[in-house]
DRENDO-1510 file (C-alpha; in Angstrom, 1 decimal, always signed):
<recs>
REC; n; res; u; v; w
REC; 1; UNK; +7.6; -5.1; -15.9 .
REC; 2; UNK; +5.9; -8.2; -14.0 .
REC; 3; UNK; +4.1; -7.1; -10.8 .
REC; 4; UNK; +5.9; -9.3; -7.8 .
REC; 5; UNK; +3.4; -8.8; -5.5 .
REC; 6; UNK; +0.1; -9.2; -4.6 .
REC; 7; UNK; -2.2; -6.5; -6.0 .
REC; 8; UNK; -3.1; -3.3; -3.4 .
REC; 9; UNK; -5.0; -1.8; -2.0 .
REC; 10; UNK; -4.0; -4.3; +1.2 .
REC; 11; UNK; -6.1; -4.0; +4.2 .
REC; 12; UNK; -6.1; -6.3; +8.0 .
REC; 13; UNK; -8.7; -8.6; +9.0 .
REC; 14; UNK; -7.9; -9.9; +12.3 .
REC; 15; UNK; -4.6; -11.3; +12.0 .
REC; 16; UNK; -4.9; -11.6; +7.6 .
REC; 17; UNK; -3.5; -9.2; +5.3 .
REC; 18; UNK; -6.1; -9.6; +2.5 .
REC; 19; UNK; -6.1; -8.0; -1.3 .
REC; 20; UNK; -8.8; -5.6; -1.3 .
REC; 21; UNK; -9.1; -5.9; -5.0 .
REC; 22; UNK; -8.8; -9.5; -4.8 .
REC; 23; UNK; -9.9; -10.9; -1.8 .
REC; 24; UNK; -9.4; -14.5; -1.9 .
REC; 25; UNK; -5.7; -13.6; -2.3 .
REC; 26; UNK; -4.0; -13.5; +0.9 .
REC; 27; UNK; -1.0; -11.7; +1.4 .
REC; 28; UNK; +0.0; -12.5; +4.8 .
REC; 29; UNK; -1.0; -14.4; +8.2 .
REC; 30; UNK; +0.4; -13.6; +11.5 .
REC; 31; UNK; +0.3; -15.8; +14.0 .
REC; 32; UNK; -1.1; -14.9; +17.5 .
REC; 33; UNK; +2.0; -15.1; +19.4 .
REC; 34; UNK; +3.6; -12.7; +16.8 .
REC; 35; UNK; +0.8; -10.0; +17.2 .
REC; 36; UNK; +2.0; -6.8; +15.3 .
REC; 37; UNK; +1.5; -3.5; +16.8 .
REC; 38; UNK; -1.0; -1.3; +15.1 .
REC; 39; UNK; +1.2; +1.1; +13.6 .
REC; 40; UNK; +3.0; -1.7; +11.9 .
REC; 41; UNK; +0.9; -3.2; +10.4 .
REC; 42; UNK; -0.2; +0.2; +9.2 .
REC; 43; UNK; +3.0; +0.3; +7.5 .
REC; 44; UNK; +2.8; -3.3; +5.8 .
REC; 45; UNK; -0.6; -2.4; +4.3 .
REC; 46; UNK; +0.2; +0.6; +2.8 .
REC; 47; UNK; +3.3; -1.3; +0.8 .
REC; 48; UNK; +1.9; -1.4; -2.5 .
REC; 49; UNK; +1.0; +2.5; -2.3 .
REC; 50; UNK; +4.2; +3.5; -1.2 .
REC; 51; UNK; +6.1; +1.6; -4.0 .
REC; 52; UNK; +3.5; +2.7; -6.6 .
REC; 53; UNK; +4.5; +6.4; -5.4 .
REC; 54; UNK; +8.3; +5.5; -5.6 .
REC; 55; UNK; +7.5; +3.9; -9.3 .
REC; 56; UNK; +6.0; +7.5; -10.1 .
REC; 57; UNK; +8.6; +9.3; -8.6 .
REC; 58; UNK; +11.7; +7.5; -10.2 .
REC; 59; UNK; +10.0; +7.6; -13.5 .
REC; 60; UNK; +9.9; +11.4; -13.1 .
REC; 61; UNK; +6.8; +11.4; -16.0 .
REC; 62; UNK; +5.1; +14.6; -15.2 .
REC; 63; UNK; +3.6; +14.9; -18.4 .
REC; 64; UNK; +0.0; +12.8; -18.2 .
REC; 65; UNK; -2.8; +15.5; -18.5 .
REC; 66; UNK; -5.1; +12.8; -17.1 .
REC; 67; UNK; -3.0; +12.0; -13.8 .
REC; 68; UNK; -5.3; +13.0; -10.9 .
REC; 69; UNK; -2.4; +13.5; -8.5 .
REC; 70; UNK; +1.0; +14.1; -9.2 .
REC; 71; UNK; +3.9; +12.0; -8.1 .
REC; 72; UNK; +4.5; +13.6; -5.0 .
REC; 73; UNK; +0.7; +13.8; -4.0 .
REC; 74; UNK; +0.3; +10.3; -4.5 .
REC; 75; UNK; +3.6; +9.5; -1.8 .
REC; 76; UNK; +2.1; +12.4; +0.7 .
REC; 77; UNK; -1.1; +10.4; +0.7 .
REC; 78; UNK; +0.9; +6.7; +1.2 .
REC; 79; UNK; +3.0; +8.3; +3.9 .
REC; 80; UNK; -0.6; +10.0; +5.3 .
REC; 81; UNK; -1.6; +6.4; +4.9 .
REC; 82; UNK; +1.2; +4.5; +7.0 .
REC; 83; UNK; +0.6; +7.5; +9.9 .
REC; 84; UNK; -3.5; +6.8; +9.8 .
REC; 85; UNK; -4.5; +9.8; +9.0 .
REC; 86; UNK; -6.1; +8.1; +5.7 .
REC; 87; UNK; -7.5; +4.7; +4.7 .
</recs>
């Protein structure tokens, strides 16, 4: 499957949503007057953890002996994420 999106983790600069694993790629400007509130844009960074968790989740592949955290770890930490009580 082709990745339609820019690669996460995401994190704010200012008013820039940047890749963190690529960080000339910018994922998305606000503009000044359209200042988003802190929680929201908690929300839009944590995008591509929250759909990676979904991915997992659908899948329903339980069976890796290597996965650090299972499927529903991995969304408990995005949703911990969107609330701020991890970065």
């Amino acid at each position: 499957m082709t990745k339609m999106h820019t690669a996460g983790p995401w994190k704010w600069f200012s008013n820039t949503l940047i890749s963190q694993t690529k960080p000339n790629d910018i994922v998305l400007r606000v503009l000044p007057a359209f200042r988003l509130e802190p929680h929201d844009e908690a929300l839009v960074a944590a995008a591509p953890d929250l759909l990676a968790a979904l991915e997992d989740i659908a899948r329903g592949d339980y069976s890796d002996p290597f996965c650090r955290l299972t499927p529903e770890q991995r969304a408990r930490d995005a949703i911990a994420k969107v609330k701020g009580h991890i970065s």
